[in-house]
C-alpha positions in Angstrom: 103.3 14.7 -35.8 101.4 14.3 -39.0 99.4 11.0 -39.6 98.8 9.7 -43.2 95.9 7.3 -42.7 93.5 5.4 -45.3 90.1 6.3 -44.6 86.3 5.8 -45.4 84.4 8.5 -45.9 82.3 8.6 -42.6 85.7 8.9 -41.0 85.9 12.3 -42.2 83.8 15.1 -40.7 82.0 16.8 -43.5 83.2 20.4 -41.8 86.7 19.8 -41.5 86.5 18.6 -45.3 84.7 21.8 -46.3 87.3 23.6 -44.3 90.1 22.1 -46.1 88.8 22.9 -49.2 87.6 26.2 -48.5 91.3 27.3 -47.1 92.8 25.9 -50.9 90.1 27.9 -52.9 88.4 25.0 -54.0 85.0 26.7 -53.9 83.4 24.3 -56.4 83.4 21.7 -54.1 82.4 24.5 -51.1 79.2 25.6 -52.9 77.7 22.3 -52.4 78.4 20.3 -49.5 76.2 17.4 -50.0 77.5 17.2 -53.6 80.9 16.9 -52.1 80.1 14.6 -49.2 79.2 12.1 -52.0 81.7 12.4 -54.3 83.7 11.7 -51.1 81.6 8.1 -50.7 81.7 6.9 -54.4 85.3 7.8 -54.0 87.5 4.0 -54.4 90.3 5.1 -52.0 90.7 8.4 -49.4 93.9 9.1 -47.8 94.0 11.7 -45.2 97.1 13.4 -43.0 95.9 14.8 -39.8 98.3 16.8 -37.8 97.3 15.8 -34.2 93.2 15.9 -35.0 93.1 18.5 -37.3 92.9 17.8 -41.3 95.6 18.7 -43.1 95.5 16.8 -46.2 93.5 14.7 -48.5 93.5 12.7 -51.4 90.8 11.3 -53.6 91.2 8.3 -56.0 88.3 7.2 -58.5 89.5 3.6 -59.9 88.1 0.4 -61.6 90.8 -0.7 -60.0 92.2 -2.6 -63.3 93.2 -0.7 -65.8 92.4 2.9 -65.1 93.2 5.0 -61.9 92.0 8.9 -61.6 94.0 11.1 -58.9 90.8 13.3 -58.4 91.5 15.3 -55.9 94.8 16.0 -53.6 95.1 19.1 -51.2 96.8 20.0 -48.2 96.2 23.0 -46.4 98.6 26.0 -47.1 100.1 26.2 -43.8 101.5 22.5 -43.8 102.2 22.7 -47.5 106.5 21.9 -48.7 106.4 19.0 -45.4 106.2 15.9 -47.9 102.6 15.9 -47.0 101.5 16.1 -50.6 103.8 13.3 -51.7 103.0 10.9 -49.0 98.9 11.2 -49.4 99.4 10.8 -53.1 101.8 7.7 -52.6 99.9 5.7 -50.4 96.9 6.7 -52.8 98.5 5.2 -55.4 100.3 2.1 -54.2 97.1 -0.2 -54.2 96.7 0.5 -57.7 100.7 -0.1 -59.2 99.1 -2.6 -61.4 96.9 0.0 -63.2 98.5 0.9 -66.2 96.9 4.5 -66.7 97.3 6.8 -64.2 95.5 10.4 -65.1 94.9 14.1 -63.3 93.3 17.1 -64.2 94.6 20.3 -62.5 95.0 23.7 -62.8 97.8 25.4 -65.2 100.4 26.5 -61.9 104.1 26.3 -61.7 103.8 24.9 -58.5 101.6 22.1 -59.7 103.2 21.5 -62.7 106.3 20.4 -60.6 104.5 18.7 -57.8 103.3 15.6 -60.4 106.1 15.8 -62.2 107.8 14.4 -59.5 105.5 12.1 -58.8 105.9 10.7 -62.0 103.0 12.4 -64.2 104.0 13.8 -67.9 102.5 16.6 -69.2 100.1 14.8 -72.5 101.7 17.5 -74.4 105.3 16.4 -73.4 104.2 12.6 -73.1 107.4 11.1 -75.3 105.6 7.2 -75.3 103.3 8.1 -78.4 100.2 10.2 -79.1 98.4 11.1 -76.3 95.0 13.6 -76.5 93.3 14.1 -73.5 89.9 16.0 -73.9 87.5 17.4 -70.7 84.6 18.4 -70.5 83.2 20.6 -67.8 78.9 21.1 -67.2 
């Protein structure tokens, strides 16, 4: 039975974190675990899904909690993936922050993805029919 929990940081073990990441390809994160063990503490809310004790899923959310919400991070691991997993972590992510007007990700260019936050809600800025919308990253 999978759990969907919100968590601090020091509730996570660093390894089973790496783990997670590691088995999605996330290597920038891998490279440098203390990097990633802080972005996990400055993070404003952490969901994880544990199936039985063993990570599963996570999601990170970087907020000012008024009037701009990031979905940073959200990753379950390929064997659980197409459970609901994905859409539960990102739903009870988000529900403390239904007051926060913007809601923004950055992911990759997939198929898969593209569909996943599309129904969660998320429009494409290119597709984004409620007036201009740029969004610009930068990446050092």
């Amino acid at each position: 039975m999978t759990t969907i929990d919100v968590v601090n940081a020091e509730d996570l073990s660093l390894s089973e974190v790496l783990a997670l990441y590691s088995a999605v390809g996330w290597s920038a994160y891998t490279k440098d675990p203390h990097n990633l063990a802080r972005a996990l503490a400055g993070s404003s809310t952490l969901v994880a899904a544990h199936d039985r004790k063993t990570l599963v899923g996570l999601v990170r959310v970087i907020s000012d909690g008024a009037s701009i919400c990031y979905l940073q991070d959200i990753l379950v691991l390929p064997s659980h993936h197409r459970r609901g997993i994905g859409r539960a972590l990102a739903e009870r992510a988000l529900e403390q922050y239904r007051h926060v007007r913007q809601k923004v990700l950055i992911t990759d260019d997939e198929p898969q993805q593209k569909a996943f936050y599309e129904a969660l809600g998320y429009t494409q800025t290119e597709e984004f029919q409620g007036g201009s919308v740029r969004a610009f990253v930068r990446f050092d």
